[in-house]
C-alpha positions in Angstrom: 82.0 161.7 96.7 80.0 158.3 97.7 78.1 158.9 94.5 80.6 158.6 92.0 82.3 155.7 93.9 78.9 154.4 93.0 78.9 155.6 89.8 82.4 154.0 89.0 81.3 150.6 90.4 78.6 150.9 88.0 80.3 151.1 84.9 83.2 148.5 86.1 80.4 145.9 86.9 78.9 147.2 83.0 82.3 146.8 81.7 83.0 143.7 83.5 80.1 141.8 81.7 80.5 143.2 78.3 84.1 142.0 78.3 82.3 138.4 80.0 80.2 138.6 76.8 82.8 139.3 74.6 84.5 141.7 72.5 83.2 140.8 69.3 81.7 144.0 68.0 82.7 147.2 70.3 79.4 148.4 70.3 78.0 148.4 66.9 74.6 147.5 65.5 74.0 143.7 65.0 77.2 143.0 66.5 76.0 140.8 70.0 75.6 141.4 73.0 78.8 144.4 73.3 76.3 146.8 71.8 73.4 146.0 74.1 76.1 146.5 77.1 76.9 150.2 75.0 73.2 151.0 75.1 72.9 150.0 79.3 76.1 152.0 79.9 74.3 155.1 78.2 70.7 154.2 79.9 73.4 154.1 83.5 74.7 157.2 82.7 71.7 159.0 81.7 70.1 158.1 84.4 73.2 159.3 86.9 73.2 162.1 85.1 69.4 163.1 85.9 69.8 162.5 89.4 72.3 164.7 89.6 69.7 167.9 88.0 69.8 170.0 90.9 73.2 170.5 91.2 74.0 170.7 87.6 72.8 174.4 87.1 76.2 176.7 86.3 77.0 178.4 83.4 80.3 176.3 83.3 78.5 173.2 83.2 75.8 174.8 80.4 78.8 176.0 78.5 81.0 173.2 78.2 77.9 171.0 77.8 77.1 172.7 74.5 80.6 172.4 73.7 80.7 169.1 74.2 77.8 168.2 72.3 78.9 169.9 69.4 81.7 168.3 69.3 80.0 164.5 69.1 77.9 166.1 66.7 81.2 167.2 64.2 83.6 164.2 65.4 83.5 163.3 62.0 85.1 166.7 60.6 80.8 167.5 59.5 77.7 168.4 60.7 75.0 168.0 58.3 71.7 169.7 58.8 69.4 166.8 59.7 72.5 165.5 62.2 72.5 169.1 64.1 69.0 169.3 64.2 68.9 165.9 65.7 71.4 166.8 68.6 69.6 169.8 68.9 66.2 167.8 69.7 68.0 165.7 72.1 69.6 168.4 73.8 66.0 170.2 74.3 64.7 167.2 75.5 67.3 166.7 78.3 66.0 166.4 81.7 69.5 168.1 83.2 69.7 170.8 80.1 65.8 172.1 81.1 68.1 173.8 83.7 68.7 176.4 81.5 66.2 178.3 78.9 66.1 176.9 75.8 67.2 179.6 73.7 70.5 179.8 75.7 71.5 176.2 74.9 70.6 176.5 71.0 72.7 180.3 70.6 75.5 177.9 72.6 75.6 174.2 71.0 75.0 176.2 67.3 77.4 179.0 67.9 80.2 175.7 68.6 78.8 173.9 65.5 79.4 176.4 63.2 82.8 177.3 64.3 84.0 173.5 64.2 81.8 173.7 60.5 83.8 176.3 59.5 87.6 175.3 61.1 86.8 172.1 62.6 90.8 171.6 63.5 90.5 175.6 65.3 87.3 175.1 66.0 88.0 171.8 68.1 90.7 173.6 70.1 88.6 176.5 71.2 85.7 174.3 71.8 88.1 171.8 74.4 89.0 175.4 76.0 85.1 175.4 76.4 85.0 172.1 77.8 88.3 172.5 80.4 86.6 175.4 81.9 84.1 172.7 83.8 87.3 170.9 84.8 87.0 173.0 88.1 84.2 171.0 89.6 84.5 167.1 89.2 80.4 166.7 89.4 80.5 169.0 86.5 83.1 167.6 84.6 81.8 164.3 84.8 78.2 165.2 83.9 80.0 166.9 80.6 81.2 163.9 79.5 78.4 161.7 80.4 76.1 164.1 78.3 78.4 164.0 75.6 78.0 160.3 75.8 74.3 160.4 76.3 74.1 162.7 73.1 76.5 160.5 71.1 74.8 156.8 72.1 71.4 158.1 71.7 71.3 156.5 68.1 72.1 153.3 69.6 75.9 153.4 68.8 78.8 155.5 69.9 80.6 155.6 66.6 84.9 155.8 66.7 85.4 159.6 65.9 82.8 159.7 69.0 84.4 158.1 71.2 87.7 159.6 70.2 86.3 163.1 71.1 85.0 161.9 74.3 88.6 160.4 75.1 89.4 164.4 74.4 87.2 166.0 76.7 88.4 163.4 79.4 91.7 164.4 79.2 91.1 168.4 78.9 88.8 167.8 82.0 91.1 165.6 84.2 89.1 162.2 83.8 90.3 158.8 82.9 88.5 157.5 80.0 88.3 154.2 81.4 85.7 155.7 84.2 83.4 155.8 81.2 83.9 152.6 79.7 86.2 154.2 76.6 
C-alpha cells in the first residue's frame, strides 16, 4: 500500500502546482502552463504504471483495460478509423499491455469499439460492467484508469468527454477521481 501513498502524493504535489500556476486553460493546447502540468501527470502515471508490469498480468486487469481504452477512444459518442487505429498503436506499444499477446488485446479493445460504435449508450454500460470487474483488486483498478488516462493524454490533451469517462470508470471501480487529478 506504501506505493500508492506514493503515488497519491505525487499527483497532489502535480495538482498542487498546476493550481499554483493557474487555472487558465484545464489542460488544453496553447493554454499555459495547466497543460504542461496535464502532460507531467500522464508522463507520472505512465511511468507508475510501468513499474507496476509484473504484477499487472490478470485477465481482469487485460479485460477491463481494453474496456477502458475503448471507451476514451468513443467518449465522444465515435470512433473513426484513423482514431481506433491510433489507440490501437498505443495500446501495442504499452510496456504493461506486452503482458499479454497481442492478438488478445486487439480481438478485446475492437470487440468493445464496435459495440459502443454500434450502441454507444448500451455499449458504454456493458463496457463499465467490463471495467467494475477489476474493482476487486485496487492495484488493478488503479492501473485501469491510469491507462485509460495514458491512452487518452497521449495526444497531449485529455479532452472533456475524456475525462468524463475516466470520472466513470472511477466511480464503477471504487476510486475518487480526485486521486487522478479529475
Amino acid at each position: 500500500m506504501a506505493m500508492w501513498d506514493r503515488i497519491k502524493d505525487q499527483a497532489k504535489t502535480l495538482q498542487q502546482t498546476q493550481g499554483a500556476r493557474g487555472s487558465g486553460g484545464h489542460g488544453r493546447p496553447g493554454s499555459g502552463s495547466s497543460g504542461g502540468s496535464r502532460a507531467q501527470l500522464v508522463k507520472t502515471l505512465k511511468s507508475q504504471l510501468t513499474s507496476l508490469k509484473t504484477e499487472l498480468k490478470s485477465g481482469a486487469y487485460r479485460d477491463a483495460s481494453m474496456a477502458m481504452c475503448a471507451l476514451v477512444a468513443a467518449a465522444d459518442g465515435q470512433v473513426d478509423p484513423a482514431e481506433r487505429q491510433h489507440v490501437e498503436s498505443l495500446i501495442l506499444s504499452n510496456d504493461v499491455l506486452q503482458n499479454f499477446p497481442p492478438e488478445q488485446l486487439r480481438q478485446r479493445f475492437n470487440k468493445h469499439v464496435d459495440q459502443l460504435a454500434f450502441n454507444f449508450q448500451q455499449g458504454k454500460a456493458e463496457v463499465m460492467q467490463e471495467i467494475a470487474k477489476a474493482a476487486k483488486k485496487p492495484t488493478e483498478a488503479r492501473a485501469v484508469v491510469q491507462t485509460g488516462f495514458v491512452v487518452a493524454g497521449a495526444d497531449g490533451y485529455v479532452a472533456p468527454a475524456e475525462e468524463q469517462v475516466l470520472r466513470e470508470a472511477c466511480s464503477v471501480l471504487g476510486l475518487s477521481p480526485q486521486e487522478f487529478g479529475l
